[in-house]
C-alpha positions in Angstrom: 39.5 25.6 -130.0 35.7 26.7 -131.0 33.5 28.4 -129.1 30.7 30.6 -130.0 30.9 29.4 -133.4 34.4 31.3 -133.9 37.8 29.7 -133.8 41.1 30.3 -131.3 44.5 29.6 -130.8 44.7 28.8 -127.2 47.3 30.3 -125.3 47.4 28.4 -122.2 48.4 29.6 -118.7 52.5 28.0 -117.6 53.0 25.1 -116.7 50.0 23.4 -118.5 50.9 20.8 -121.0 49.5 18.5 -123.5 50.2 15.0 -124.5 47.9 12.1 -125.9 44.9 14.3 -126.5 44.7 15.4 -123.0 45.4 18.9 -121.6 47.5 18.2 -118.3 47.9 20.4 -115.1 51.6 21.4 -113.7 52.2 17.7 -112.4 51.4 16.5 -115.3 47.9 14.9 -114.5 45.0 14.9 -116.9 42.8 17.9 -116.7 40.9 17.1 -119.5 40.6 15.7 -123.1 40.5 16.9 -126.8 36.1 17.1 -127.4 35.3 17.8 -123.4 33.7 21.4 -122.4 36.5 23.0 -120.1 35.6 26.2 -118.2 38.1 29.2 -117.3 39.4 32.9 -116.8 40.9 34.7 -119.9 39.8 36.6 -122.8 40.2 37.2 -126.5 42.3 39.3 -128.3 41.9 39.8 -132.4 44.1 38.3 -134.4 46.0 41.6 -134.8 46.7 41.8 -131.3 50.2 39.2 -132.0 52.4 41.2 -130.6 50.4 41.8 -127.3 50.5 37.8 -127.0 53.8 37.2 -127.7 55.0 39.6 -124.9 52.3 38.1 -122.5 54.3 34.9 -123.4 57.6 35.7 -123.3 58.7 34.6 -126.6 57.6 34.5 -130.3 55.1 32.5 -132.2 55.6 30.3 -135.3 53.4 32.1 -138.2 51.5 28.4 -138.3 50.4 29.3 -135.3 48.8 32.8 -136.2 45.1 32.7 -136.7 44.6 35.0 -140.1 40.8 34.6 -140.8 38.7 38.0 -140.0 36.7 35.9 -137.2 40.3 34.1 -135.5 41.5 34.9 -132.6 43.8 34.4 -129.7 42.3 33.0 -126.5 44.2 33.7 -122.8 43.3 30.8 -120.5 44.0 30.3 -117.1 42.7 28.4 -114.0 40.8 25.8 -116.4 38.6 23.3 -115.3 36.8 20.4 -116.7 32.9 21.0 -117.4 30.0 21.5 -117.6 29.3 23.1 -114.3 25.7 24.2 -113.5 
């Protein structure tokens, strides 16, 4: 994910899923797709932070999925929503 210009690896609330370019809620309908604005809670942590995600999580991450650039970082998201909203 970009936003602000800066990069993210997207750690998504449970129970979201993704299939055919589209971010689906717990039942498994569409939410939104890969290019639309989406809207949420959350925060960033640096890259650094790994370990602070992975216990969030539950579980550990693949090192392909570790963002290693100075201006990467994790993303926390929950309760998204489609966008743009006024």
């Amino acid at each position: 994910m970009e936003a602000n210009g800066q990069g993210a690896l997207v750690i998504w609330e449970g129970g979201l899923g993704f299939e055919d370019n589209a971010l689906l809620d717990s039942a498994g309908d569409p939410i939104t797709s890969v290019g639309e604005t989406i809207h949420g809670g959350g925060g960033t942590y640096a890259h650094r932070d790994r370990r602070h995600i992975e216990m969030l999580a539950g579980e550990s991450m693949q090192d392909r999925c570790i963002p290693t650039g100075d201006g990467e970082a994790f993303a926390l998201i929950y309760d998204v929503r489609a966008g743009p909203f006024d």
